[in-house]
C-alpha positions, 0 to 999 in steps of 0.5 A: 490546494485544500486540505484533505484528511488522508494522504495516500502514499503509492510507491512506484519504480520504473511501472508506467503502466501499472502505476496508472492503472492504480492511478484510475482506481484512486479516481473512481473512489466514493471517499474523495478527501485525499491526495496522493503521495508518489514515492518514486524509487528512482524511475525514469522520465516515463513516469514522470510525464505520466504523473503529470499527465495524469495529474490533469485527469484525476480530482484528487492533488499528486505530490511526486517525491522522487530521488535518484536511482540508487538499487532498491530504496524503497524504505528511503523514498517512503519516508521522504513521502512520509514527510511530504504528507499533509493529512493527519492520517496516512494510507500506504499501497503500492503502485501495483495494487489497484484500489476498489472503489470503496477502498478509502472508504474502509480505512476511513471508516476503521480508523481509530487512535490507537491503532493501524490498520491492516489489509490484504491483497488478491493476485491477479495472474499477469495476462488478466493484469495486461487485459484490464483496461480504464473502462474495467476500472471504472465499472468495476470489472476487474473486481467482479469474480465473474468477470475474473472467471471469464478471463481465465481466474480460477476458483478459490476460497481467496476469491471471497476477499472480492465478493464477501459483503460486510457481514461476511468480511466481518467473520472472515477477519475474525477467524483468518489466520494471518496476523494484521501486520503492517502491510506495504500493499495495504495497511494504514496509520496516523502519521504521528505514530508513525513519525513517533516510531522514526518511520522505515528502518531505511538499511532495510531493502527487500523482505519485511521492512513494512512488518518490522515497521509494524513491530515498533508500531506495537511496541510502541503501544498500538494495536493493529486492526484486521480490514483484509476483506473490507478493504481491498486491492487487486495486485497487479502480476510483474517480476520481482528482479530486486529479490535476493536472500541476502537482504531477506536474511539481513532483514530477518536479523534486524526484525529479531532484533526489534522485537527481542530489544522491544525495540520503538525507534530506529536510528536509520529512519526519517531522522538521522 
């Protein structure tokens, strides 16, 4: 298997059909010098006939790191993907989020020591979600407000993240006001920062645990750059089951403690 430059990492629980929507967007991509990390929370044998399927379709290499079905894991799974990665540099998505073609591109164009990049997503509402089609991937559509619009997208100032060209993408990131965080969906690191950090703090579940990464990442001494309107991803619509306050909150008091102690390192994190 060559080498390539940049691994992706895409986390996927038991969404088949998304997860392969988003594995159509990673094959129409002009930057091809990658391969694909899974990080599978536990799905079923759907998934994994898809992954293999799909495998022989695609150009770019799948490394498929599953574990056991053990409740929401996310945070373990990322970093047992984070060790299978082979490129210096990684990218991590999620397995929802369908990637426009010049989405690796981007991250590889902003990419500089020292630093993580930080991207953003659109919403996509679930009945346009179902109707977009490999055909609509391949061209595009699926990125072209109009076509969004006659399926039934309504307008808003958010729809300049699929429409704003490089001049434009450049003024919004400056005066957005949403911080450049480590993002779950979209965001992207050299894999020795974060290995230097120990990865996702694995007794976090759902709520924060990719910002709190992020926390220590600047701690450590990087600074975080904004992509959100050059390198885009349309999130696919889905339940979210796995949400309850309890994590949220217990993950709020971890993220507290990080950034009160200047915290760099978690003794819950790829090592133990």
């Amino acid at each position: 298997m060559k080498a390539t430059d940049t691994s992706i990492i895409i986390s996927t629980y038991n969404s088949p059909v998304w997860l392969e929507k988003v594995l159509f967007g990673y094959n129409n991509q002009t930057y091809r010098n990658f391969e694909i990390v899974i990080a599978d929370d536990g799905s079923g044998e759907e998934t994994r006939n898809l992954i293999k399927r799909i495998s022989e379709e695609v150009f770019y290499p799948i490394v498929h790191v599953w574990h056991e079905d053990d409740g929401f894991q996310k945070s373990r799974i990322l970093n047992k993907a984070i060790k299978q990665c082979r490129s210096p540099y990684i990218i991590m998505s999620d397995g929802d989020c369908i990637p426009r073609k010049d989405f690796v591109e981007q991250h590889v164009k902003f990419r500089e020591e020292g630093y993580f990049l930080s991207g953003g997503y659109f919403m996509l509402p679930m009945d346009i979600s179902e109707h977009i089609s490999r055909n609509n991937i391949y061209a595009e559509d699926c990125f072209d407000i109009a076509w969004l619009k006659k399926h039934g997208l309504r307008s808003s100032f958010k729809n300049n993240k699929l429409s704003a060209g490089p001049t434009l993408a450049s003024l919004l990131n400056a005066v957005t006001p949403t911080n450049a965080s480590w993002n779950g969906h979209n965001a992207s690191g050299w894999k020795e920062d974060i290995v230097a950090v120990n990865g996702f703090d694995e007794r976090m579940q759902y709520g924060g645990q990719d910002r709190e990464l992020g926390e220590r990442l600047v701690n450590y001494g990087l600074k975080s750059k904004q992509i959100r309107y050059n390198a885009v991803v349309i999130h696919l619509d889905h339940p979210r089951g796995y949400k309850n306050q309890e994590s949220i909150d217990k993950n709020r008091a971890i993220r507290k403690e990080t950034r009160d102690e200047k915290k760099k390192w978690t003794d819950y994190g790829i090592e133990q």
